[in-house]
C-alpha positions as CSV (number, residue, x, y, z in Angstrom):
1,X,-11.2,47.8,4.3
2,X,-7.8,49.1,5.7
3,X,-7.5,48.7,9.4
4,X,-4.9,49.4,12.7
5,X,-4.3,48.2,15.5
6,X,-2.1,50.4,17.0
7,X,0.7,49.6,20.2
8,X,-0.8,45.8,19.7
9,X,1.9,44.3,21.8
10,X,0.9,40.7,21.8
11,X,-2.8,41.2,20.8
12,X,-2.2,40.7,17.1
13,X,-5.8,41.2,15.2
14,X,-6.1,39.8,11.6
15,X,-7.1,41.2,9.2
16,X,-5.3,44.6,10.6
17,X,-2.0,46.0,10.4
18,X,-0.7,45.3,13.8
19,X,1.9,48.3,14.7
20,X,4.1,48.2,17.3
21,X,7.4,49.4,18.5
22,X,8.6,46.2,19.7
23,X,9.0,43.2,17.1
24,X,7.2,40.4,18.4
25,X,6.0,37.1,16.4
26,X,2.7,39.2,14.5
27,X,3.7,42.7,14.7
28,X,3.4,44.1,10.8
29,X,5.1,47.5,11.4
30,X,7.4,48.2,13.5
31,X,7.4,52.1,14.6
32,X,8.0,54.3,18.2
33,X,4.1,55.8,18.0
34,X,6.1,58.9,20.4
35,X,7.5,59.5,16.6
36,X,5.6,61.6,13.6
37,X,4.6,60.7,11.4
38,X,3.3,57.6,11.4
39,X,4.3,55.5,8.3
40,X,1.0,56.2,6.7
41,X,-0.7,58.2,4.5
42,X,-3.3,60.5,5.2
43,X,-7.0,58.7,4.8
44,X,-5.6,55.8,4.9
45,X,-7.5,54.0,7.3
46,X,-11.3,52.8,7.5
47,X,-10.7,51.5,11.2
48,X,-8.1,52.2,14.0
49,X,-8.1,50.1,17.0
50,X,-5.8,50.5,20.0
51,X,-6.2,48.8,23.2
52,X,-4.1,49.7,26.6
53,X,-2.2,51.8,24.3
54,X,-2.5,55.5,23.8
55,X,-2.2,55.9,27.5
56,X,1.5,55.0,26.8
57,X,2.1,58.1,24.3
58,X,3.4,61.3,25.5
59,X,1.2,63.6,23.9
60,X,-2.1,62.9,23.4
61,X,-3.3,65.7,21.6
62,X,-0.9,65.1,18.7
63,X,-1.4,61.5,18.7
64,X,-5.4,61.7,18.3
65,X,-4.6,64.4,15.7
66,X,-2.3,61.6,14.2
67,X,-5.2,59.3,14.4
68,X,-7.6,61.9,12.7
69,X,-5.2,62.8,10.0
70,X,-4.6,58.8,8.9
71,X,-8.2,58.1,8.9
72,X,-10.9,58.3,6.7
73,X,-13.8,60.7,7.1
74,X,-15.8,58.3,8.9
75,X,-13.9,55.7,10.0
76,X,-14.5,54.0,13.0
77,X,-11.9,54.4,15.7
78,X,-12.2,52.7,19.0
79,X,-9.7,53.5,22.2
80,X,-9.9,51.2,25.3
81,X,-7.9,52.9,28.1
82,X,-8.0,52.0,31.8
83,X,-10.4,54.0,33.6
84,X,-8.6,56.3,35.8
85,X,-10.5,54.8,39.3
86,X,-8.3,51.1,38.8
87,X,-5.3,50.1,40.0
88,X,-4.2,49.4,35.9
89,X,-4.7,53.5,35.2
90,X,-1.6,54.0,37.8
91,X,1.3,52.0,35.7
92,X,4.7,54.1,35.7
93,X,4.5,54.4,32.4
94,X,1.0,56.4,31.7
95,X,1.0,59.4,31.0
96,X,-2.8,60.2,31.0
97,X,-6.2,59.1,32.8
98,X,-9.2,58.3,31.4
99,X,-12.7,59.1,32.5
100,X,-15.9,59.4,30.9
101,X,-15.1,62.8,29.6
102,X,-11.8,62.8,28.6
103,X,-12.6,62.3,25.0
104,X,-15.0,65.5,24.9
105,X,-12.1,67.9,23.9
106,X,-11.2,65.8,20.6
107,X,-15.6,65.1,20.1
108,X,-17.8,68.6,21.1
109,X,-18.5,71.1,18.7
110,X,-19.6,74.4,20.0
111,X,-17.0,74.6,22.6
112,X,-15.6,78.4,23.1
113,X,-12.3,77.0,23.9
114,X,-10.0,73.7,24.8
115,X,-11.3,71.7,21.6
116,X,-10.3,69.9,18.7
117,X,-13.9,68.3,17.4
118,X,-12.1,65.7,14.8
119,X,-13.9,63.4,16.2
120,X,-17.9,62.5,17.0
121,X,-18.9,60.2,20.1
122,X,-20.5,57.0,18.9
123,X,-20.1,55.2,22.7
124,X,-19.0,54.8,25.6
125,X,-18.6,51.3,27.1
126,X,-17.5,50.5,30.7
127,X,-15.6,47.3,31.3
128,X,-16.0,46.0,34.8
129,X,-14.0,44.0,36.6
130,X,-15.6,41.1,38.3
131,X,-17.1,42.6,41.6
132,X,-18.4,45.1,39.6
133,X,-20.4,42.3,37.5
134,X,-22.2,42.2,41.1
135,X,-23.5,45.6,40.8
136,X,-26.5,46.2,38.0
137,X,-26.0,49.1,35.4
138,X,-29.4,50.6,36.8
139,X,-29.6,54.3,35.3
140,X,-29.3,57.1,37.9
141,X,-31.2,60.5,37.9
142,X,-29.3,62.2,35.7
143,X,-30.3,66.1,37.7
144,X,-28.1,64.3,40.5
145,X,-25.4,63.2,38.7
146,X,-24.8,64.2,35.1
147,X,-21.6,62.7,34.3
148,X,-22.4,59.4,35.4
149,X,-23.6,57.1,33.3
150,X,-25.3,54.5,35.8
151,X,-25.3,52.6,39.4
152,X,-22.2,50.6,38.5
153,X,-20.4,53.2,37.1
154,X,-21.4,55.3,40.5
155,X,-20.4,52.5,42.6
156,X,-16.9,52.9,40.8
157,X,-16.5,56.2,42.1
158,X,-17.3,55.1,46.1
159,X,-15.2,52.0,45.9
160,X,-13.1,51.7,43.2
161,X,-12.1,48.9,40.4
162,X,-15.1,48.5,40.1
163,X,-14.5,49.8,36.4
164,X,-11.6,48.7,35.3
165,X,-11.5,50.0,31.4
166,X,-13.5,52.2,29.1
167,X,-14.4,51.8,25.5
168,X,-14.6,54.7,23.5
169,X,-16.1,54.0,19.9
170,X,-15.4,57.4,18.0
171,X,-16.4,58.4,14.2
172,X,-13.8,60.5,12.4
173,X,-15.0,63.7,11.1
174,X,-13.3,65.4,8.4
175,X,-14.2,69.0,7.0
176,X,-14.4,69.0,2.7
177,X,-11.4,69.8,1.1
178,X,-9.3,70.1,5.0
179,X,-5.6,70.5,5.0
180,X,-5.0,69.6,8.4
181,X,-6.4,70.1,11.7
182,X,-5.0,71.9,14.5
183,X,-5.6,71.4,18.1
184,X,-7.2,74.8,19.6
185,X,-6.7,75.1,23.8
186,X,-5.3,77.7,25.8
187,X,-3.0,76.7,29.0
């Protein structure tokens, strides 16, 4: 099995190429992710992993389409971001927030607009800091509050770091005999 772990900084994984811009003790590749392509071929990879880093990259949209196009059709890709309600979401250098919806545009099919479905939704996993270890992840009536995914998460929203990161674990999804996927959204 091939395997990334993309904008790795110091959290070198082995068993993966570890990519990262700067060369620290570890890093396998060094590339700018901001530049494309990255020095891979397509379906390439059976997992890509990148923690606290996509939130760095300029462009989102052509980085996940990066992602998509060096994958395999299935691969497993998982994203941990800081969750847009924490103090880490609000570094200088981010360019994006992260909720439990901001994947949606690269993962729902049937969408009339604003979507690029490369991608299916395996999970979502909130990390919480450790107040919110105090509060149980008790399920809430969804007819109340459909984008919330339990009490904790909730909680998050009335008091903050309470969530610190999210985990998204996404499946690639790759059309037979597909060139290249384009993003699809109107500004």
């Amino acid at each position: 099995m091939k395997k990334l772990n993309f904008g790795c900084g110091a959290d070198i994984k082995k068993g993966y190429i570890n990519l990262d811009k700067s060369k620290i003790e570890g890093v396998d590749i060094v590339h700018n992710l901001d530049k494309y392509p990255w020095p891979f071929p397509s379906n390439y990879f059976d997992e890509v992993y990148g923690r606290d880093a996509i939130e760095h990259l300029r462009d989102l949209f052509v980085a996940m389409q990066e992602i998509h196009r060096i994958s395999k059709h299935g691969a497993v890709v998982r994203i941990i971001v800081p969750y847009w309600h924490s103090s880490g979401a609000f570094y200088p250098n981010h360019y994006y927030f992260f909720n439990v919806d901001s994947m949606k545009f690269f993962t729902e099919t049937g969408r009339k607009y604003d979507s690029y479905p490369g991608f299916r939704l395996e999970k979502i996993k909130l990390v919480p800091s450790k107040i919110g270890l105090l509060i149980p992840p008790l399920p809430v009536p969804k007819f109340l509050f459909p984008n919330v995914l339990d009490l904790r998460h909730l909680m998050s929203y009335l008091l903050g770091e309470i969530i610190v990161k999210i985990d998204f674990t996404l499946r690639v999804v790759k059309k037979k005999n597909e060139k290249k996927l384009r993003f699809s959204y109107n500004s």
